[in-house]
Each structure stands twice: as structure tokens, then as C-alpha cells.
C-alpha positions as CSV (number, residue, x, y, z in Angstrom):
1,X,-44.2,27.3,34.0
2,X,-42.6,29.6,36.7
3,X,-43.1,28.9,40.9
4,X,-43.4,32.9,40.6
5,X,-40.2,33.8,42.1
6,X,-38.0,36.1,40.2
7,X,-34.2,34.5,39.7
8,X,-31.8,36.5,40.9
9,X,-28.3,35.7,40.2
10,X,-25.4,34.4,42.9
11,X,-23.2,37.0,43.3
12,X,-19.5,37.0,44.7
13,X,-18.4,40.4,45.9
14,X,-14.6,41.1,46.2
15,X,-13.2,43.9,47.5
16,X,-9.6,45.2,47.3
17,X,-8.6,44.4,50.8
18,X,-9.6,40.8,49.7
19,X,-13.1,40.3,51.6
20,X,-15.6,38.1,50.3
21,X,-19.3,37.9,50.0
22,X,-21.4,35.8,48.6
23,X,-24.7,36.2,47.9
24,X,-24.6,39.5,50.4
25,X,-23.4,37.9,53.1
26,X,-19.6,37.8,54.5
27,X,-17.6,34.7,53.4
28,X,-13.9,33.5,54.0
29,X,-11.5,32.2,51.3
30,X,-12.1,28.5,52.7
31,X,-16.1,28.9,52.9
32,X,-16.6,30.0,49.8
33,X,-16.3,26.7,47.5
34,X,-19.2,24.8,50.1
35,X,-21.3,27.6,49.9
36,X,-21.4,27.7,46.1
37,X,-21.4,24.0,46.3
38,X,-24.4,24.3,48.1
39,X,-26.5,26.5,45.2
40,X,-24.7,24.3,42.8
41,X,-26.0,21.5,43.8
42,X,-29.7,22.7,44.5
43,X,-29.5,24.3,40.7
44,X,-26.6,23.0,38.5
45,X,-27.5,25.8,35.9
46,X,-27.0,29.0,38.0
47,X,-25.2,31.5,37.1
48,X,-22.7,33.5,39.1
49,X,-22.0,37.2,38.6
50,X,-18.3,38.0,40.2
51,X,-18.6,41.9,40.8
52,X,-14.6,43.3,41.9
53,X,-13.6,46.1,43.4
54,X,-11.6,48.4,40.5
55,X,-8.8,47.7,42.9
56,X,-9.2,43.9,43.0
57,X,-5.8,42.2,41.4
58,X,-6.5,39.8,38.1
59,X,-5.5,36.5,40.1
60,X,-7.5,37.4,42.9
61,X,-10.6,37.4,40.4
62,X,-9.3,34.2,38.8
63,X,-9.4,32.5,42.3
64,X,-12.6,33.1,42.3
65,X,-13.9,32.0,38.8
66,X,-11.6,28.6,39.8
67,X,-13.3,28.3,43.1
68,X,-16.4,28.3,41.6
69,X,-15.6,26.2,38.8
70,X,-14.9,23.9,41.1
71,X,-17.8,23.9,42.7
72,X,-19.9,23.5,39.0
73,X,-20.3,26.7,37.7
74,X,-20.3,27.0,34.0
75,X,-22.0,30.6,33.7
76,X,-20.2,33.5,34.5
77,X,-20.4,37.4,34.7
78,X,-17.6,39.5,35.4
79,X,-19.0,43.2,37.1
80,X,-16.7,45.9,38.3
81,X,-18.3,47.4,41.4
82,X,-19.3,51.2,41.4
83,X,-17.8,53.1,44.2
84,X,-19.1,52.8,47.4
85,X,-20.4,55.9,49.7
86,X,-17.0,56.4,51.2
């Protein structure tokens, strides 16, 4: 049975200057583990793709897969993001 709405993953976007967003929208450091809390807890199975910037360092991608571990998440994807238009 589906509610007819296609899932979409959460994403977490980090860029080499070490901006976040989550799910699209701009995020700090500190409001990132309550705002994957929040999907967490409204789906305890979601999955999280992290998508980094080619630039990105290691730890500052394993801060994120702790954050979100944290917060619940068991299902990961690891993405490195295509250049941008600049």
C-alpha cells in the first residue's frame, strides 16, 4: 500500500568551506543533529545520502555520519557532488 508520494531520500550537503544543508536548505554544525532527529523520529527507517564536495576532508564527512548516527540513522549513502556552475 503506498499514500502515493514518491520517497525521496534526506540528503546532507557539505561543501569544502564546511557549509551544511540538509535536505536543501542551509543548516549549522549545531542544527544539524535536531533536524535529523526530527525525520528520525517521524521515520526511524530513512535513509540519509551524505553528498561532499571532492574537497570535503575525511573527518569532516565522518562528523557527519556521527551526527546522524546519533540522531538514529542506520542507512547511509556516501555521494561526491559534481561540480557546480562556477
Amino acid at each position: 500500500m503506498s499514500d502515493g508520494t514518491a520517497e525521496k531520500p534526506n540528503t546532507v550537503q557539505l561543501f569544502k568551506d564546511g557549509q551544511l544543508r540538509f535536505n536543501e536548505q542551509p543548516v549549522t554544525d549545531q542544527e544539524l543533529p535536531a533536524r535529523i532527529k526530527e525525520v528520525v523520529t517521524a521515520d526511524p527507517e530513512i535513509s540519509l545520502v551524505i553528498s561532499a564536495d571532492k574537497e570535503a576532508t575525511h573527518g569532516q564527512v565522518v562528523h557527519v555520519m556521527d551526527v546522524a548516527k546519533v540522531a538514529g540513522v542506520t542507512k547511509f549513502a556516501i555521494n561526491i557532488m559534481q561540480a557546480g556552475g562556477e
